[in-house]
C-alpha positions in Angstrom: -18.7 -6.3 1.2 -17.9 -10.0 1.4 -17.2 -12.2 3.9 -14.8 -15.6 3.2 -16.5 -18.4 4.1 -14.3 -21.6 4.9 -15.8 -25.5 4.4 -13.8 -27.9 6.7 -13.5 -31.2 5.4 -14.0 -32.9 8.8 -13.0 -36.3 7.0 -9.3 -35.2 6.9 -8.9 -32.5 9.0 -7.9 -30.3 6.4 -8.9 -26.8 5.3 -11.3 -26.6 1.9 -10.6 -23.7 -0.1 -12.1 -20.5 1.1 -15.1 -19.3 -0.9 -16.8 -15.5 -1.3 -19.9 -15.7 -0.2 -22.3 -13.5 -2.0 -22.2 -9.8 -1.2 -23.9 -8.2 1.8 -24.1 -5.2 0.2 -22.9 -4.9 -4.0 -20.3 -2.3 -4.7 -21.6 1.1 -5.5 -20.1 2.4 -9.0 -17.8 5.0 -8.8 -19.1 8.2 -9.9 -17.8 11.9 -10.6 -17.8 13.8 -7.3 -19.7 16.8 -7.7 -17.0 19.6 -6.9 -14.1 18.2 -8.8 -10.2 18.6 -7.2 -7.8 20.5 -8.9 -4.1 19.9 -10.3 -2.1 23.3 -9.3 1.4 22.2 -9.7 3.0 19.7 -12.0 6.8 19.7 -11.1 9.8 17.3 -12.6 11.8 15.3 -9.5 14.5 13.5 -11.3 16.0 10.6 -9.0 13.2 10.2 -6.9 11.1 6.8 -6.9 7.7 6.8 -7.8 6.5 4.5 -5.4 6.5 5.9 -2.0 5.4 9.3 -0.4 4.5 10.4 2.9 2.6 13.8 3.6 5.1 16.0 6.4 4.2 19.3 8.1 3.8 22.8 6.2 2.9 21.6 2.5 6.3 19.6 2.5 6.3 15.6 1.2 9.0 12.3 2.3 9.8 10.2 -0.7 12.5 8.1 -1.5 15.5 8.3 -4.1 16.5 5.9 -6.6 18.9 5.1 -3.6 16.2 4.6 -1.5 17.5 7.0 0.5 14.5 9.2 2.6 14.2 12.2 0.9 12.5 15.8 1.9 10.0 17.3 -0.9 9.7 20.7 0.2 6.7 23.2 -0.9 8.6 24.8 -3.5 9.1 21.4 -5.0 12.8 21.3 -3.9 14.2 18.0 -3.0 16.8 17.3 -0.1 18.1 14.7 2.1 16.6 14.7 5.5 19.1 16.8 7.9 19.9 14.2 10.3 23.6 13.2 11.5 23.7 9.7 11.5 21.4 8.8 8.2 21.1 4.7 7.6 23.1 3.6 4.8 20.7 0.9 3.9 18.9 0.7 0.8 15.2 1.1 1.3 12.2 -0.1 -0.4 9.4 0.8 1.8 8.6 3.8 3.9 6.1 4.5 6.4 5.5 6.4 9.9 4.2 5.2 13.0 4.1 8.0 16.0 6.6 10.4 15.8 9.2 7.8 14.0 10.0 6.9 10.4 10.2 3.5 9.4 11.5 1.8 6.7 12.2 -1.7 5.0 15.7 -3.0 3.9 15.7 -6.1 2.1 18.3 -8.2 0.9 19.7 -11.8 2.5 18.3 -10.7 5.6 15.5 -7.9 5.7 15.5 -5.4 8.5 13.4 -3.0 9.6 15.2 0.4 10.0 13.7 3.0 12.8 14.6 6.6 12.4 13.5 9.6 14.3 11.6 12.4 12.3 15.0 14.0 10.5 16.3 11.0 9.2 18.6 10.0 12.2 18.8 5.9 12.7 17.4 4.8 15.7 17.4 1.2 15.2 17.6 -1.3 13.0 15.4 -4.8 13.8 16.6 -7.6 11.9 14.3 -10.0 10.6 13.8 -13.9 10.8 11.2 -15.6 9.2 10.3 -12.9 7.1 10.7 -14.7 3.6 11.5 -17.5 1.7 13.3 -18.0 -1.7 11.9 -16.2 -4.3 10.0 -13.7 -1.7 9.5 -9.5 -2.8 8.9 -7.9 0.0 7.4 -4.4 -1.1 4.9 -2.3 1.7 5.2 -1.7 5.2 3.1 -0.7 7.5 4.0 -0.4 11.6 1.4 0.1 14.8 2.7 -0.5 18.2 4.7 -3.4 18.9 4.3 -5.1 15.2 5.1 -4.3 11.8 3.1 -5.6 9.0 4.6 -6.5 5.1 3.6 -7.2 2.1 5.3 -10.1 0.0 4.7 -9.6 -3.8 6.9 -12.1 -4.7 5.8 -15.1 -2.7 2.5 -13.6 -1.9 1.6 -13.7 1.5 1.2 -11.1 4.8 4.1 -11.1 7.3 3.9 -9.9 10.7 6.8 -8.9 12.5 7.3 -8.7 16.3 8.9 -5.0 17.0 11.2 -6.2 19.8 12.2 -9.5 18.4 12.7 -9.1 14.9 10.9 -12.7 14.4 8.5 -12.4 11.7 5.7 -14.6 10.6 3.9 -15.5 7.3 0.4 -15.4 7.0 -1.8 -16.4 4.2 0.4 -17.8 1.8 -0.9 -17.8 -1.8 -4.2 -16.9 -0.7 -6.7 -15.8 -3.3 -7.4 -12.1 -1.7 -3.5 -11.9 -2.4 -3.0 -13.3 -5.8 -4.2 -10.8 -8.8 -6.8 -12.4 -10.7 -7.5 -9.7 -13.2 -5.4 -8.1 -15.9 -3.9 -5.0 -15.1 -5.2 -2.5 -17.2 -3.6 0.9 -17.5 -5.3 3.7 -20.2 -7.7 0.9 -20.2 -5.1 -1.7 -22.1 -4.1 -4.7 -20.7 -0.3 -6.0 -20.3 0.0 -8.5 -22.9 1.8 -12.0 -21.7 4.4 -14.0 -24.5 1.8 -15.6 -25.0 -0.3 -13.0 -26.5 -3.2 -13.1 -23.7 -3.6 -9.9 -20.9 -1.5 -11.0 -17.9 -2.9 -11.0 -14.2 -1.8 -7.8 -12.4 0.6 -9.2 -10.4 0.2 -10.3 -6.5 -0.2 -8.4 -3.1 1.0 -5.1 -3.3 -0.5 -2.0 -1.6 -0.9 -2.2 2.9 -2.8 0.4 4.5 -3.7 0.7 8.3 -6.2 2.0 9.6 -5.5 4.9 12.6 -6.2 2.6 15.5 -4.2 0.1 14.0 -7.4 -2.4 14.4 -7.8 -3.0 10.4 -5.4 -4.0 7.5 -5.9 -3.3 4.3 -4.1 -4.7 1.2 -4.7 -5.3 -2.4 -2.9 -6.3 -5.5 -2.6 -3.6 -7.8 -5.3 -5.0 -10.1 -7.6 -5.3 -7.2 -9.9 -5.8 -5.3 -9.2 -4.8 -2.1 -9.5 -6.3 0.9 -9.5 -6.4 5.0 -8.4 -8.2 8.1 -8.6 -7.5 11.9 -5.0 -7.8 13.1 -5.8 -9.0 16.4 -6.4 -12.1 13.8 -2.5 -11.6 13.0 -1.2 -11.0 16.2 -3.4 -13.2 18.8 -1.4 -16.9 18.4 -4.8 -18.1 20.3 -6.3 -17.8 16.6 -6.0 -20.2 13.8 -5.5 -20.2 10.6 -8.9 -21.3 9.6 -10.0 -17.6 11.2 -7.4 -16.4 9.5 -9.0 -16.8 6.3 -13.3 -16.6 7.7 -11.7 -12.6 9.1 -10.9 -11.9 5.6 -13.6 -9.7 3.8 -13.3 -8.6 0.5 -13.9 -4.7 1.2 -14.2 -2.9 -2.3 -13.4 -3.8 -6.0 -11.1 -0.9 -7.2 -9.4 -0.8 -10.4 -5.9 -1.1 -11.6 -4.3 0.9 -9.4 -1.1 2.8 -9.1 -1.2 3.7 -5.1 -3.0 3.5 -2.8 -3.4 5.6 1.0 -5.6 5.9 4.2 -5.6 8.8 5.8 -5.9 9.2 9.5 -9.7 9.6 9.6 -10.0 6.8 7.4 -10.5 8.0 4.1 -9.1 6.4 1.1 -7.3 8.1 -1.7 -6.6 6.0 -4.7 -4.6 6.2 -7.7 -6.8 5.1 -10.8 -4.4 4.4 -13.8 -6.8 2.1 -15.7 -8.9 5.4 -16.7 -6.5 8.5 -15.3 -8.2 9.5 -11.9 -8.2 9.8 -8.1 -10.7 7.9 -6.1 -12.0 8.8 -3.0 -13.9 6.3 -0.5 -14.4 7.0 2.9 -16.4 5.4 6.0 -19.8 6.9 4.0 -18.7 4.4 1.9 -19.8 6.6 -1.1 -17.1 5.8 -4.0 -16.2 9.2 -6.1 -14.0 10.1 -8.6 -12.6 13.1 -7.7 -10.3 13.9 -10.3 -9.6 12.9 -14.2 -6.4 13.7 -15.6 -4.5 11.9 -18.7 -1.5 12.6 -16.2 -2.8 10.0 -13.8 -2.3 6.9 -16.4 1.1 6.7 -14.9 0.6 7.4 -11.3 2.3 6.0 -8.3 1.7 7.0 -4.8 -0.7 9.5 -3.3 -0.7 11.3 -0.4 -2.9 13.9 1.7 -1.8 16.4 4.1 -3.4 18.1 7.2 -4.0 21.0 5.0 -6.5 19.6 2.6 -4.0 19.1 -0.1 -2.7 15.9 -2.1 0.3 15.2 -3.7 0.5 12.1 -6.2 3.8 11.4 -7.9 3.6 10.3 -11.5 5.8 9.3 -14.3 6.0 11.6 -17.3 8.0 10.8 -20.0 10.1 8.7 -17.9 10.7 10.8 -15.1 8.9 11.3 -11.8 6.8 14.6 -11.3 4.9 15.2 -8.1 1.0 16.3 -8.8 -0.4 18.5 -6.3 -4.0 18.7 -6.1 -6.6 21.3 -4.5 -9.2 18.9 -3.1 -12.9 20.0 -3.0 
């Protein structure tokens, strides 16, 4: 891990640019987990994005359409709209759960944030203010309590929303944990710029919250990954400059295609730089749990109560959903 370390230049008041410090304790290498997961479905889901999934009850999987419409994926790989009466008509580009509600993120002139109850019905829908500026891409939610946390690709920075306001607030902005720095690699290939050098993989792009909703997680999808206490986000009585010392760069991943923490804390990554699904819990013991040429093109993973994972994936074009025995 490494902690940011912030030099105030007392001469002007102002902020120095944060610096890593040097690690407390190097990254371990990944390495092949000794009982490997297995792929036992492969199944084409034509209209569905590849972006988003959520695990549900009985082997059954929320995604959303090219619509970005919430969408049931059920354990016969059969896709249907959720069965509630008064669906939201907005188009969606995030999806998560908090509780027993679904939550998603509309953007457009004005984002919102739209509440639904577990079949889809709308329960609310929370305008924002604050939440962007020109040029912003918001792109992952994440909601705990009162407060819903974003992800702004576009303008990087981390936006926290107040749940019974609507007013939102940017944190971070253009901050290095946020800003890919690497070039995305995917079959181990960079994306090649106009210019004919490897481009950066892009800014902030994956959230994940732990279960107490005490830790955030985000990354770019080039990595690495990092972490911040979100009392640090939600407490006005803290400033920015421990803002930036809370940040701690947590684990250097590869290019990744999604990412997800489950409820006891364990990660579950999708490696497209080498075709493979990470594991790293609180052990801290990074494996690779699975290789597959499939997994160049994956999006987002998810595991359900059951000891089974879904990823979805792109083959050919189209989005397929992976599921996987894990060991």
């Amino acid at each position: 891990m490494k902690t940011r370390l912030l030099h105030v230049a007392a001469a002007t008041g102002l902020a120095a640019l944060a610096v890593m410090a040097t690690p407390a304790r190097a990254d371990h290498p990944w390495q092949d987990a000794p009982v490997q997961a297995s792929i036992t479905a492969d199944a084409t889901l034509p209209g569905l994005q590849p972006t988003t999934l959520l695990a549900a009850e009985n082997g059954t999987y929320l995604a959303l359409d090219t619509n970005g419409h919430p969408v049931r994926i059920d354990a016969t790989n059969t896709v249907s709209p959720l069965p509630g009466p008064s669906q939201p008509t907005d188009r969606l580009v995030a999806l998560t759960r908090s509780g027993t509600d679904l939550w998603g993120l509309a953007t457009g002139a004005q984002p919102a944030l739209i509440r639904m109850s577990q079949d889809g019905s709308l329960q609310s829908r929370i305008p924002l203010s604050g939440a962007t500026v020109q040029g912003s891409n918001l792109i992952a939610l994440q909601v705990h309590d009162t407060h819903a946390y974003l992800a702004d690709e576009g303008k990087p920075a981390l936006v926290v929303a107040n749940l019974q306001t609507g007013k939102a607030t940017r944190f971070l902005p253009y901050d290095m944990s946020l800003t890919g720095r690497h070039p995305l690699l995917r079959n181990n290939q960079p994306r090649m710029g106009p210019d004919g050098h490897p481009m950066a993989g892009g800014n902030v792009r994956f959230l994940m919250l732990d279960a107490k909703g005490q830790w955030l997680f985000y990354q770019p999808a080039c990595g690495p990954m990092s972490r911040i206490e979100t009392a640090l986000l939600t407490d006005t009585t803290f400033t920015a400059v421990e803002q930036l010392d809370g940040i701690t760069e947590w684990r250097t991943t590869p290019s990744l295609g999604g990412a997800t923490l489950t409820p006891d804390d364990t990660f579950y990554l999708s490696d497209i730089t080498v075709g493979s699904i990470l594991k790293f819990g609180s052990d801290r013991i990074p494996l690779r749990i699975l290789r597959d040429q499939r997994l160049f093109d994956a999006g987002a993973p998810a595991v359900s109560d059951s000891h089974q994972m879904a990823v979805l994936a792109t083959e050919d074009g189209t989005t397929h959903i992976l599921r996987i025995a894990l060991p």
